[in-house]
N, C-alpha and C positions, 0 to 999 in steps of 0.2 A: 299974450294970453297963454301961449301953451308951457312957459315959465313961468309964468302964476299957478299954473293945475298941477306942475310937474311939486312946487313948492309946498303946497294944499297937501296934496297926497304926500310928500315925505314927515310934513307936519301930524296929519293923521297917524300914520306908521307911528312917528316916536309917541305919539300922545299913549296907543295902543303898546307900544313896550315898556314906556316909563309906570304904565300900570299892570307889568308884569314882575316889575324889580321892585314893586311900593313893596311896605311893610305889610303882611298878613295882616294887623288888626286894622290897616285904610281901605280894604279890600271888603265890600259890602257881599261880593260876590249872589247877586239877589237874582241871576238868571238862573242859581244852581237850585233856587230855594224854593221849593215846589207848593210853598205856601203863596207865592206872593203870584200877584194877577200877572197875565201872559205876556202882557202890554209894556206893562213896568220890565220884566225877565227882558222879553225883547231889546229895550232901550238899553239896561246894561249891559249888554252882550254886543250890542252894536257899537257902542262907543268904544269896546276892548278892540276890537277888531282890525286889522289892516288891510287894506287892499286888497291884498292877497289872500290874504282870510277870507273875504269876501268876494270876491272870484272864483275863487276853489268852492264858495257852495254853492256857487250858481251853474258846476259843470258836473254831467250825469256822463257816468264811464261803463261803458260793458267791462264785466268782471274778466272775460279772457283775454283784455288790451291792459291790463294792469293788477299789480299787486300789492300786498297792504303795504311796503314803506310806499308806494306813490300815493296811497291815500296819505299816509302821515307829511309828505315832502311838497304834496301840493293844497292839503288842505280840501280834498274833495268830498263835495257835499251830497253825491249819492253815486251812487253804485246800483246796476240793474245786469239781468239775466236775461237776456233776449233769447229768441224762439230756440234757438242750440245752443246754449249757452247752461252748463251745467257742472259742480262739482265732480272732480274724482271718480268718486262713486257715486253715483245715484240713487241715491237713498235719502230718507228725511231725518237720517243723522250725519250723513255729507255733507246736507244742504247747511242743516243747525251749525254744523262746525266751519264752512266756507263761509256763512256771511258774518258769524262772531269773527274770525281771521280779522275780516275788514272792518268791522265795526271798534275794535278793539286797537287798529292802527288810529284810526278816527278820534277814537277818546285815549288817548295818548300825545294828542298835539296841546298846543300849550292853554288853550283854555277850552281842551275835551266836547270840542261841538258834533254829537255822536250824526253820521250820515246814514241818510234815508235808502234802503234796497229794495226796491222795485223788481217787478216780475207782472208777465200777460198769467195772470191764474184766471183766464176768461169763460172754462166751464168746471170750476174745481181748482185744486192747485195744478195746475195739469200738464206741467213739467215735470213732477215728480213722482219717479218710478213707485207704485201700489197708491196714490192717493185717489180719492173717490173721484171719477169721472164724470160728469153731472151733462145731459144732454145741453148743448150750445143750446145760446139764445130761442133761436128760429122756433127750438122744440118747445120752450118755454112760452113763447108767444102762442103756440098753438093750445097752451094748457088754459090761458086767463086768467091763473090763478096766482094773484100781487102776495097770498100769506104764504105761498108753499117757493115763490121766486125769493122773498124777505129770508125764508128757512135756510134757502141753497146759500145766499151772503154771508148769510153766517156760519154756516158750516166752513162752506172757502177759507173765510175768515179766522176760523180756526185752527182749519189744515195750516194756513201761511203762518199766524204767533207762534203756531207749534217748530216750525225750521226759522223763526225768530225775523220774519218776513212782516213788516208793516205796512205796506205800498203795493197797492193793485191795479194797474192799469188796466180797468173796471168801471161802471160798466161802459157798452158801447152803445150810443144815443142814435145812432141813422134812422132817419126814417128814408126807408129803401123804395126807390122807385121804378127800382129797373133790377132784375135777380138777375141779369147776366155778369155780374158785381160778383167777384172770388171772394166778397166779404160780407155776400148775402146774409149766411147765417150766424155773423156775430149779429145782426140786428133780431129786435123783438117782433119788426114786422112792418107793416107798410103803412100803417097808421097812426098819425103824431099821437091821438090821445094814448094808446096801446103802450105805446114806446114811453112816453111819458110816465104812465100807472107802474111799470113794469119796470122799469130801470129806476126810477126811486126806490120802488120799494126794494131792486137790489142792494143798490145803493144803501139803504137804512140797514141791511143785513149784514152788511162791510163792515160800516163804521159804528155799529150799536150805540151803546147810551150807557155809559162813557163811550169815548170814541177811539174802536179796538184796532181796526186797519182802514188808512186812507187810501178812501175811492177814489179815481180819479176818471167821471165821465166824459168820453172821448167822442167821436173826434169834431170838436167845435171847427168850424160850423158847416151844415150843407153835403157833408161826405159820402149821404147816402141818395147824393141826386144828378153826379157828376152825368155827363154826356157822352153818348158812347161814340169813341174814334179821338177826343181828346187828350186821352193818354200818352202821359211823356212815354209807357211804353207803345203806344206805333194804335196804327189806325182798327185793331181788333181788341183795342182792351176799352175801358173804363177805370179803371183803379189810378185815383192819385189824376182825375180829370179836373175838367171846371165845371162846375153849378151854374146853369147859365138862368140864372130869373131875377125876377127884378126884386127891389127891397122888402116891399108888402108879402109876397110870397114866401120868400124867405126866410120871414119873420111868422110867416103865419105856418109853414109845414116844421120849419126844423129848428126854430129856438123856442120853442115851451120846453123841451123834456128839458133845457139849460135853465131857463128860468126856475123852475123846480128844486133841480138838484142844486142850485146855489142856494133859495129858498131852504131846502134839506139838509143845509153845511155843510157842502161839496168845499173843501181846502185847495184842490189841485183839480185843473182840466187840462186835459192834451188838445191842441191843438192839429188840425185836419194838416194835407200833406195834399188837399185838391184844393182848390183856388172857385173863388166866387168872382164871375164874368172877366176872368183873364188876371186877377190877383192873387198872388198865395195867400192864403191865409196866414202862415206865417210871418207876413210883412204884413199882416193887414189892420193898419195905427186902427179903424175906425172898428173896426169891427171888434178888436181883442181891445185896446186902452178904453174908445168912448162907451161901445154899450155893453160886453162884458162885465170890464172895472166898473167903469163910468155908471150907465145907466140898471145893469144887473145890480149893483153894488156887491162885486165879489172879490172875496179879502185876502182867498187862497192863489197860489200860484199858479204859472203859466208855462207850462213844460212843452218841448217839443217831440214832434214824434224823431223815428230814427232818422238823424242824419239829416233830419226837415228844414233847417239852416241852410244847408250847405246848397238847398235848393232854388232860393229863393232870388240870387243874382249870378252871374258868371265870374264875380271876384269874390274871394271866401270874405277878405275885409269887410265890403260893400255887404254883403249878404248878413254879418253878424251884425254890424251898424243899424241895419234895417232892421230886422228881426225882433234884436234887441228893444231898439226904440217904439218896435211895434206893439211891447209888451209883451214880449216870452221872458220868462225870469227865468228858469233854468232850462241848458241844451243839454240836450239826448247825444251827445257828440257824435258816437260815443266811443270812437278809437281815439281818433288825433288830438287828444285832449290838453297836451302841449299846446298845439298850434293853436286850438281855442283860447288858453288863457294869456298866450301873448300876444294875439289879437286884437281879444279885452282891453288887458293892460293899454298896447299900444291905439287904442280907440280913446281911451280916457286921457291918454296923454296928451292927443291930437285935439280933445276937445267934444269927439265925435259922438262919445255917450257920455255924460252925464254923469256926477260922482251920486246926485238928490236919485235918477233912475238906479245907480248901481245899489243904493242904500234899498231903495222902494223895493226890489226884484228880494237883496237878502229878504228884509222885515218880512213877506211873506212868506219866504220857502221857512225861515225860522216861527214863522205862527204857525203853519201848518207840523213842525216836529215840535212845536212845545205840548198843540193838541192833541196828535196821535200819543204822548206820551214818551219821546223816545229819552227826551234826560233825563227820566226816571225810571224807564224799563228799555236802555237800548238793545238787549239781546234778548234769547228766549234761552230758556233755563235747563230747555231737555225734562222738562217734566209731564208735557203733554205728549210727545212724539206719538203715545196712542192713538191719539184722534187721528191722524192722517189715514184715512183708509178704513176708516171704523166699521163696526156693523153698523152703527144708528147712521153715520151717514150715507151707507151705503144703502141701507132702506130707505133715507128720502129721495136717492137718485134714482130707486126702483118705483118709487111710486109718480116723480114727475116725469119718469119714462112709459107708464101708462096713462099720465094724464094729457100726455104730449101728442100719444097714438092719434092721426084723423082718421075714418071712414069713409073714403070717399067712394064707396060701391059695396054691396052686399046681396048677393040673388043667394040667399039659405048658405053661402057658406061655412059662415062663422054665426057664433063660436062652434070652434073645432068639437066631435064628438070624443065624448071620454070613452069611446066603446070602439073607435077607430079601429080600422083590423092594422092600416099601413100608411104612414104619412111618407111621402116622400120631399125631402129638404134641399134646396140646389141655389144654389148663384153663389157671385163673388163675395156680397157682404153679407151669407146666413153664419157664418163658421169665421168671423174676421175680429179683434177685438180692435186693431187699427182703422178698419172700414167705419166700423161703428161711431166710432171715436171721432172722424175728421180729422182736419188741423189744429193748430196748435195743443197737438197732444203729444207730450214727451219731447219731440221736437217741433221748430217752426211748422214744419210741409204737413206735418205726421205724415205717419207711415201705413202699410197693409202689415197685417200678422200679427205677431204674439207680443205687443208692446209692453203690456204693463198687464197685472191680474185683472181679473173680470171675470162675464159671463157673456157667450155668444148667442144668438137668438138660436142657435143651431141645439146648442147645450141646454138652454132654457127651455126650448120645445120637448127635447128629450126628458128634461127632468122632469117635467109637468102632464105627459101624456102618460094615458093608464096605463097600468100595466100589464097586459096584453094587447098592446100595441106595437106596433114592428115600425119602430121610426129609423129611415137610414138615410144619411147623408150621403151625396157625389156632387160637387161643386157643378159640374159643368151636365147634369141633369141627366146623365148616362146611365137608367135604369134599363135596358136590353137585357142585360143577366135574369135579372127579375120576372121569370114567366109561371103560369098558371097551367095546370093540367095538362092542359089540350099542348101544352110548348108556344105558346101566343104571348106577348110582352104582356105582363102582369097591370093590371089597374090599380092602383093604388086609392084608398081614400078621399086622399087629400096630396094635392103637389103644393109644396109650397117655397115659390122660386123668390129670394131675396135678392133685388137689384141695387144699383145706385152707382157712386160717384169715390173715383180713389179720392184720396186725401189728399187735400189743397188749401191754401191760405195765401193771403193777399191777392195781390196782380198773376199770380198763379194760377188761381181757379177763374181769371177773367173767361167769359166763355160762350160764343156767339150761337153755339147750337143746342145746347142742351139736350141733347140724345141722348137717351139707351144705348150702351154699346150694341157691336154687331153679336160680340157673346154673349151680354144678355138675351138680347133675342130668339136667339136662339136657344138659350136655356130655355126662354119659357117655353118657344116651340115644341121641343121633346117634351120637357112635364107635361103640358096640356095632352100631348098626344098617351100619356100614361095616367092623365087624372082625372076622379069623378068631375072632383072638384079643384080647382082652381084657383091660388089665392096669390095676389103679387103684393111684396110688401116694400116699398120702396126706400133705401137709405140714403140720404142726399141734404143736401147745406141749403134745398133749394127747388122748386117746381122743375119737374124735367118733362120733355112731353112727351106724354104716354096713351096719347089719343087712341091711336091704335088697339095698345095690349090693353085699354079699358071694355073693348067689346070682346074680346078674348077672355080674360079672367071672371070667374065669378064675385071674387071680391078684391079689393084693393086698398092697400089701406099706406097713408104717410106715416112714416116713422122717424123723419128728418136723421140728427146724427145723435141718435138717443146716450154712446156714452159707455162704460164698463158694465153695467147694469141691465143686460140684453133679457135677465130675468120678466124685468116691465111687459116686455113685448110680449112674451107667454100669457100673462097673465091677463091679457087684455084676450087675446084671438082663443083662449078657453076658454070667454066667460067670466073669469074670478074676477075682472073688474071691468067694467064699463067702458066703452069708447063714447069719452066726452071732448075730444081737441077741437079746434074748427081753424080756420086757414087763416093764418097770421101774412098772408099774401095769395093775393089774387093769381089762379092757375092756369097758364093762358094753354089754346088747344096748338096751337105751332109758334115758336120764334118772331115770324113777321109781325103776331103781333105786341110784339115789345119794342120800344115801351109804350106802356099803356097809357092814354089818354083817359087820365081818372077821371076828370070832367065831364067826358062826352063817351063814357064806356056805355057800349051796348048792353041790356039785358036779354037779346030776342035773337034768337036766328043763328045763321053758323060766325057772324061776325063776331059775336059774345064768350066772353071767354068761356072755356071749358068748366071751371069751377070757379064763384063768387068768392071774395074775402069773407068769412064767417062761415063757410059751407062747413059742413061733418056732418057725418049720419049717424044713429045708434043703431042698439039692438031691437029698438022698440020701432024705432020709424027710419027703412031704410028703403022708402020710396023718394023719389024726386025731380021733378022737372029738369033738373039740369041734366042726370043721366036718358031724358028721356029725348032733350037734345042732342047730348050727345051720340046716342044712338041713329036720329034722323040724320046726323049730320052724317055719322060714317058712312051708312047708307047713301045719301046724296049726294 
């Protein structure tokens, strides 16, 4: 048998070079022909093809484990920029010219199959230094608004053609059941229909009409319901767990937003890196071949997350066999990308995959670059590089950062007076355009401080209050300098202490307590003790509990990780626009109670959580039952 496959395959190879040496006018060449259907292009381009041609595009290489002769020497069929992973320079004329580099090896092999480059542009393109920062998910889910989410995909979308980027590992589908998840806030929220309305319509925003950059909604399947202690990292995480529910359930909270987005010609899904009742997903035949392909009918490819292969057995062989056969067509490898395609190779020889699977895995990742366009616009041209970072898109990230603002408390003190004599500004994320920002901004972890341009909520307040107003910043809420007549510490206005959460992503931000630091706290402590009024505005990927500093502050309000655009948040706490968000996750009043038993959630008494899913107050109605619990509860 395995000298019949090895005979097969050499026969293939010459068939694939004797149609390299034919005479130019036997050469239909009708994959090149942008006329002809996709099907047909397909078919001729897979009959050219060897082996090795077709192994090389089923393997995804991060760009700082290789360079463009390895694209042209192995025929690889995509190339991607992981969380740190960036040109030279870092600029969106860096970027433009590091991935034509590669694309340009790509279409130089002997029948020019240009490779697909990938990138997480998960709030904006948001690797790259000045492009629009758009607040994550979380915030977006707080807005409810499926035409202004459709807006943000497309701008993204823009920023990415502009540095010659087609492939976004975008959107992200969890429906999140438990926020102690470092990946709370790539989700839209805790609720399948939410998360459904809201990642299509990003999704349509991606890939417009034609189809400009391939979405790729992740992470199939369950990832946003893993169990907390299952963690291949150790008994305190959740990230990269198991989904432990039974079929029905499973089918019922977290494959509609998939059904959908195959429905809405999703090309390419990432597959999850957590496992459903002790399975990875990765290897999982039934889940990814029967009802994905199978019963989904989905025609696009099946990509792995980082490294998601290599997890799925303790032999890499054994694990790629699996995988493979499970229906991943292209690996995220993304270093050892050698040892993957001898693997491959040595899998096919053995018998162990399939030459009909290795054909089926190409035909798809090639449907999916004949649709985006890439053999007929594989590079971007340097003639948009304006958009990245525009004013027009920076004013739709200003306005989905006011539409994102919740309310969750107001006793008179917003909106701020234009008449203010002294606002006083303090905490770690008033003055941060990293804090703002979260993860996966500029790098994987992102960072605190001056990462990329923007506007700080700190700067934004100042630019927006009157002018005879005395606005002053001290991070750490140390107004004592600041005294009145008498020599007594001065009262200011308005304190307005900005708290939240340093910058985190993935199994990173996993996180059992969710507390205010001890310095926040103490921020607020001092401001309170210098202000009329009182306003805490929380920056965060996620509900933190703030039971406490709720009966303390006059107002409070979520601002999740709004993003470059700190302008929003001005504009909202003076008034110029409306606090319309409401809680795209349920806000529990301590830890213990996570996670939440959706089924049998209290409404009554201190058992209930602190804020309902859908909660937000405005200006007009900023009464409510839940604060009135809240308040009995502190009390009792």
């Amino acid at each position: 048998m395995k000298a019949q496959l090895r005979i097969l395959v050499l026969v293939l190879n010459l068939g694939a070079l004797l149609l390299l040496i034919a005479p130019a006018a036997a050469q239909t060449d009708i994959y090149r022909d942008a006329s002809q259907p996709i099907e047909a292009r397909i078919d001729d381009l897979l009959a050219r093809m060897t082996l090795e041609e077709k192994i090389g595009q089923m393997t995804l290489v991060a760009e700082d484990s290789l360079d463009p002769q390895a694209v042209f020497d192995y025929f690889i069929g995509g190339v991607l920029s992981g969380g740190n992973d960036e040109p030279n320079v870092n600029t969106p004329e860096g970027w433009l010219e590091m991935v034509t580099e590669f694309q340009d090896a790509a279409l130089d092999t002997r029948l020019g199959i240009p490779l697909i480059y990938g990138i997480d542009a998960v709030h904006g393109h948001n690797n790259v230094i000045g492009a629009t920062i758009f607040p994550h998910n979380i915030g977006l889910g707080a807005t409810r608004n499926a035409e202004l989410v459709e807006q943000i995909g497309a701008a993204t979308a823009a920023e990415m053609m502009a540095t010659g980027i087609y492939w976004n590992y975008a959107p992200a589908l969890p429906v999140v059941q438990d926020v102690r998840w470092g990946r709370t806030y790539e989700s839209f929220g805790e609720n399948t229909a939410l998360v459904t309305e809201l990642g299509i319509a990003y999704q349509r925003g991606l890939q417009g009409d034609p189809l400009m950059v391939l979405a790729t909604p992740k992470h199939y399947l369950g990832d946003g319901g893993t169990t907390w202690g299952t963690s291949p990292f150790g008994a305190s995480n959740i990230d990269r767990g198991d989904t432990q529910i039974d079929e029905a359930g499973l089918r019922e909270l977290y494959l509609p937003p998939y059904i959908e987005a195959v429905n809405s010609g999703a090309l390419s899904i990432m597959v999850s890196f957590s496992s459903w009742n002790g399975v990875p997903m990765h290897a999982h035949d039934y889940m990814v071949n029967e009802v994905l392909k199978g019963e989904l009918g989905f025609m696009g490819f099946v990509v792995s997350d980082w490294q998601g292969i290599d997890l799925v057995a303790p032999d890499y062989y054994q694990a790629v066999v699996m995988s493979i056969n499970a229906g991943v067509d292209m690996n995220m490898v993304p270093y050892e990308f050698r040892q993957f395609i001898n693997t491959m190779n040595r899998a096919v020889e053995n018998g162990d995959i399939s030459l009909e699977r290795i054909d089926d895995a190409v035909r798809r990742i090639l449907r999916a670059k004949f649709a985006v366009g890439l053999f007929d616009r594989p590079t971007g041209d340097g003639a948009t590089l304006d958009v990245v970072g525009s004013e027009e898109h920076r004013a739709l990230a200003r306005q989905a950062v006011s539409e994102s603002l919740v309310l969750l408390k107001n006793e008179g003190a917003l909106p701020l007076s234009a008449d203010a004599a002294t606002i006083f500004v303090a905490g770690n994320a008033a003055d941060d355009i990293g804090m703002q920002s979260g993860g996966w901004t500029i790098s994987w972890q992102g960072a605190s401080g001056d990462i990329t341009p923007g506007t700080t909520i700190f700067e934004a307040i100042t630019a927006t209050a009157g002018a005879n107003t005395h606005v002053v910043f001290e991070r750490l809420g140390r107004f004592d300098s600041f005294q009145d007549a008498s020599g007594n510490p001065a009262m200011a206005d308005y304190g307005i202490v900005v708290v939240g959460e340093e910058p985190y992503a993935e199994f990173e931000g996993d996180n059992g307590r969710l507390a205010l630091t001890r310095g926040d706290l103490t921020t607020i402590e001092r401001v309170r003790a210098q202000s009329d009024k009182l306003i805490i505005i929380v920056v965060s990927g996620r509900p933190l509990v703030i039971t406490d500093q709720l009966q303390v502050a006059d107002a409070v309000a979520a601002a999740w990780l709004p993003g470059t655009e700190g302008q929003g948040v001005a504009d909202v706490l003076f008034g110029a626009t409306p606090f319309t968000g409401t809680l795209p996750f349920t806000w529990m009043r301590s830890v213990d109670q996570l996670p939440f038993d959706f089924a049998n959630l209290p409404t009554e008494g201190c058992d209930a959580p602190l804020f309902p899913y859908g909660y937000g107050l405005t200006y007009e109605n900023s009464e409510s039952e839940w604060l009135d619990l809240a308040e009995t509860c502190s009390a009792g």
